[in-house]
C-alpha positions as CSV (number, residue, x, y, z in Angstrom):
1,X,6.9,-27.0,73.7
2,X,9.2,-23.8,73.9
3,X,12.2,-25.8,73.5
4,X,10.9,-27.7,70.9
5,X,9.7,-25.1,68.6
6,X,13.1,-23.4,69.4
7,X,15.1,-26.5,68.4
8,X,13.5,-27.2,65.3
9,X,13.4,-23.2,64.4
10,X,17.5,-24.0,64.7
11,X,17.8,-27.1,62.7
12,X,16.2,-25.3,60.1
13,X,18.3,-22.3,60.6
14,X,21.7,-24.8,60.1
15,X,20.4,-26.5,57.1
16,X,19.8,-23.2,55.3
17,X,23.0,-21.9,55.9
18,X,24.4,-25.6,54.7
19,X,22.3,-25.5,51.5
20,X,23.1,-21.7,50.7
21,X,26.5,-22.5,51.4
22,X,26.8,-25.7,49.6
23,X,25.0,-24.3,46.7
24,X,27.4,-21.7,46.5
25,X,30.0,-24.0,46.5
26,X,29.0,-25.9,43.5
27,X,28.3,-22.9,41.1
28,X,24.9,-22.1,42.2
29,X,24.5,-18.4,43.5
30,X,20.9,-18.0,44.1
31,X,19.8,-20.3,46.9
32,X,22.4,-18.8,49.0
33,X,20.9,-15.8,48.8
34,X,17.5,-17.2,49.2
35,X,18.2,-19.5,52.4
36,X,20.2,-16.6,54.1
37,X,16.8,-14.8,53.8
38,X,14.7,-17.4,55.2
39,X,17.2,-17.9,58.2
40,X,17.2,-14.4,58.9
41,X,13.7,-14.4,59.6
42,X,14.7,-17.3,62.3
43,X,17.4,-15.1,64.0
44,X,15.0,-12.4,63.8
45,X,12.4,-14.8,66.1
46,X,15.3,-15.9,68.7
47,X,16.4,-12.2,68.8
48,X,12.7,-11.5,70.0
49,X,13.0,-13.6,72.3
50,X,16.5,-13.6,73.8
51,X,17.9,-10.5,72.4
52,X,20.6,-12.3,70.4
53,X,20.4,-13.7,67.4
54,X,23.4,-16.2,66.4
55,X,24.2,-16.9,70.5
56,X,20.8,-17.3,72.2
57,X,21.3,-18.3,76.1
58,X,17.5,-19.0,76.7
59,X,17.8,-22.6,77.5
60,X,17.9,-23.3,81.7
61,X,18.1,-26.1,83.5
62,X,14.6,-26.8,84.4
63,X,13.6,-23.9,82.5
64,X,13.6,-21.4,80.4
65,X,15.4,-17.3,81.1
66,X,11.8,-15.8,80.7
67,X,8.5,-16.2,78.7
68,X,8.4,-15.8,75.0
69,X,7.1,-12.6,74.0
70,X,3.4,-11.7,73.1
71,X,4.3,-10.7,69.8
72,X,6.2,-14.0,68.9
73,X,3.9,-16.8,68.1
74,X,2.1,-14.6,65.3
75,X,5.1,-13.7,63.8
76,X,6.5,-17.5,64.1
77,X,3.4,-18.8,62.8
78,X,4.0,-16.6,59.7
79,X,6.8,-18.1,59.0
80,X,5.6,-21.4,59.5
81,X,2.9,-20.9,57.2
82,X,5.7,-19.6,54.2
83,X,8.3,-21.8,54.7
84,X,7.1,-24.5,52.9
85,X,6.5,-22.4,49.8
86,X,10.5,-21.1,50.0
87,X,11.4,-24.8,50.0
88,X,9.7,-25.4,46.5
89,X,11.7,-22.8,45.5
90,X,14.7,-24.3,46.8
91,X,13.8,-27.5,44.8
92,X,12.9,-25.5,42.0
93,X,16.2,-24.4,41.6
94,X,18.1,-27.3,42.6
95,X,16.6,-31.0,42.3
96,X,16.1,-31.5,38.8
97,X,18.6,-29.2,37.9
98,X,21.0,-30.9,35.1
99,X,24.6,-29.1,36.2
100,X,23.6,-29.6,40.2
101,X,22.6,-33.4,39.7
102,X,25.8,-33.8,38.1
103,X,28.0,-32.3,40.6
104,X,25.9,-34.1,43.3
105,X,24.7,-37.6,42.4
106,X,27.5,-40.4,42.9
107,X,30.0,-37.9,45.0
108,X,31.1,-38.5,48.1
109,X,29.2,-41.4,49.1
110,X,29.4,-43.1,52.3
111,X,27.4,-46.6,53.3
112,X,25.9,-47.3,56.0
113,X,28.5,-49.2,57.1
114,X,31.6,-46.1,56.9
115,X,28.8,-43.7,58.6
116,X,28.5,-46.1,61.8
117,X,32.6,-46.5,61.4
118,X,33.2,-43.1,61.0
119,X,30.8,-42.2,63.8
120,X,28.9,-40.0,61.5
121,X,25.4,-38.7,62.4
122,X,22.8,-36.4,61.4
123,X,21.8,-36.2,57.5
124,X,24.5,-37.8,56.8
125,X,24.2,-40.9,58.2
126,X,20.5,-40.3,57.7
127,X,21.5,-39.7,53.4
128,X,23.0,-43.4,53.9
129,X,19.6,-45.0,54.6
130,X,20.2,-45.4,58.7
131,X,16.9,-44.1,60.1
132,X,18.2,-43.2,63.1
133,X,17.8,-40.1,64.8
134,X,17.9,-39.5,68.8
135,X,14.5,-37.6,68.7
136,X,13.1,-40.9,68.0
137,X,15.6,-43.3,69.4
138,X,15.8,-41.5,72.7
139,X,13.1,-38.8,72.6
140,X,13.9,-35.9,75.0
141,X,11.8,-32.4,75.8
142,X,8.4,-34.4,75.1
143,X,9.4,-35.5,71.4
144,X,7.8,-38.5,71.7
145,X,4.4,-36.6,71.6
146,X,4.7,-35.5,68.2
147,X,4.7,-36.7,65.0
148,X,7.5,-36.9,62.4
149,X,9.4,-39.0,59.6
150,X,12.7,-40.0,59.3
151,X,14.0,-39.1,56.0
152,X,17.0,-41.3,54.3
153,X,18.3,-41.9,51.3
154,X,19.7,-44.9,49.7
155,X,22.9,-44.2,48.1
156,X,24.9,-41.8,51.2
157,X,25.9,-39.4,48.1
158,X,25.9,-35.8,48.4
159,X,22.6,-35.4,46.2
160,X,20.9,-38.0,49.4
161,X,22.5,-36.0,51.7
162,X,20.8,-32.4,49.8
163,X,17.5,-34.5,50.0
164,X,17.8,-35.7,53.7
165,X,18.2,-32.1,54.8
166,X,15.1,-30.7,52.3
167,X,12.9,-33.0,53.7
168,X,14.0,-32.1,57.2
169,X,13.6,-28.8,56.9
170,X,9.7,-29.5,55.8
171,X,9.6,-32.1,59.1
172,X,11.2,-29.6,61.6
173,X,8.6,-26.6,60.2
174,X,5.4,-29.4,60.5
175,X,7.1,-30.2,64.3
176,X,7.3,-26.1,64.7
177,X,3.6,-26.2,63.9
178,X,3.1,-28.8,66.1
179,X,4.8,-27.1,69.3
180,X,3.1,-23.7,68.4
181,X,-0.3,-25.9,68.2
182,X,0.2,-27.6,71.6
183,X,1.9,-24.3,73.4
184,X,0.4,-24.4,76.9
185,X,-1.1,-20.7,77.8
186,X,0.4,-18.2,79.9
């Protein structure tokens, strides 16, 4: 459950710093600011618990280096609850938006077809409406036990692969609730 909740705290993590980044990229200045602030408050929860923040060696095999701290599941569990509402606020600024639909919708897109060709994975084979993902497909660390979608899109453009990652985000914080929900005591 540790290494769930860990994992999906991470994938979160990376597709803030994507959409920040990307965002950025295109002309839009705020939701880097605002997804650097919500990932943040995810290295702040792996530094409580490894001491690091952007290189965490917690993961053993067989294991884990030590407990997580008393402190951490009420301050994860805070997060949990506000994440969703930062995500409106992402789409707020973003998914109807006029100038980022434009810059986003028919670029860049990939079938279904180049992905597998291209060995692509992730969201972006994902954004080209292959519901694959190895959590499902080969569930490891007990994945099969919880309960998730598979988001795609249909046309593998950049504005699918923005969506794809959105809608992760909201499934790796329900999967986060999930592992804190069915954390084993002690």
């Amino acid at each position: 459950a540790i290494r769930v909740l860990l994992c999906e705290l991470q994938r979160i993590a990376s597709h803030l710093f994507w959409l920040g980044t990307h965002a950025h990229d295109i002309g839009a200045m705020t939701p880097l600011f605002y997804a650097l602030r919500e990932r943040d408050e995810i290295l702040f929860l792996f530094e409580r618990v490894c001491g690091s923040r952007l290189t965490p060696s917690y993961f053993r095999v067989g294991g884990l280096a030590q407990d997580l701290p008393d402190e951490f599941e009420a301050k994860c569990r805070d997060f949990i609850a506000a994440f969703p509402s930062k995500v409106d606020d992402y789409e707020t600024l973003l998914t109807r938006n006029k100038i980022w639909m434009g810059r986003t919708q028919g670029v860049g897109a990939i079938s279904a077809e180049e992905a597998i060709q291209f060995g692509l994975s992730g969201p972006i084979l994902r954004a080209s409406n292959m519901p694959w993902d190895i959590r499902k497909a080969y569930p490891y660390s007990g994945y099969e036990k919880y309960d998730f979608a598979i988001p795609t899109g249909k046309n593998g453009d950049v504005y699918d692969r923005y969506m794809v990652r959105i809608a992760e985000m909201r499934q790796s914080n329900e999967i986060a609730r999930q592992a804190l929900d069915r954390m084993p005591s002690g």
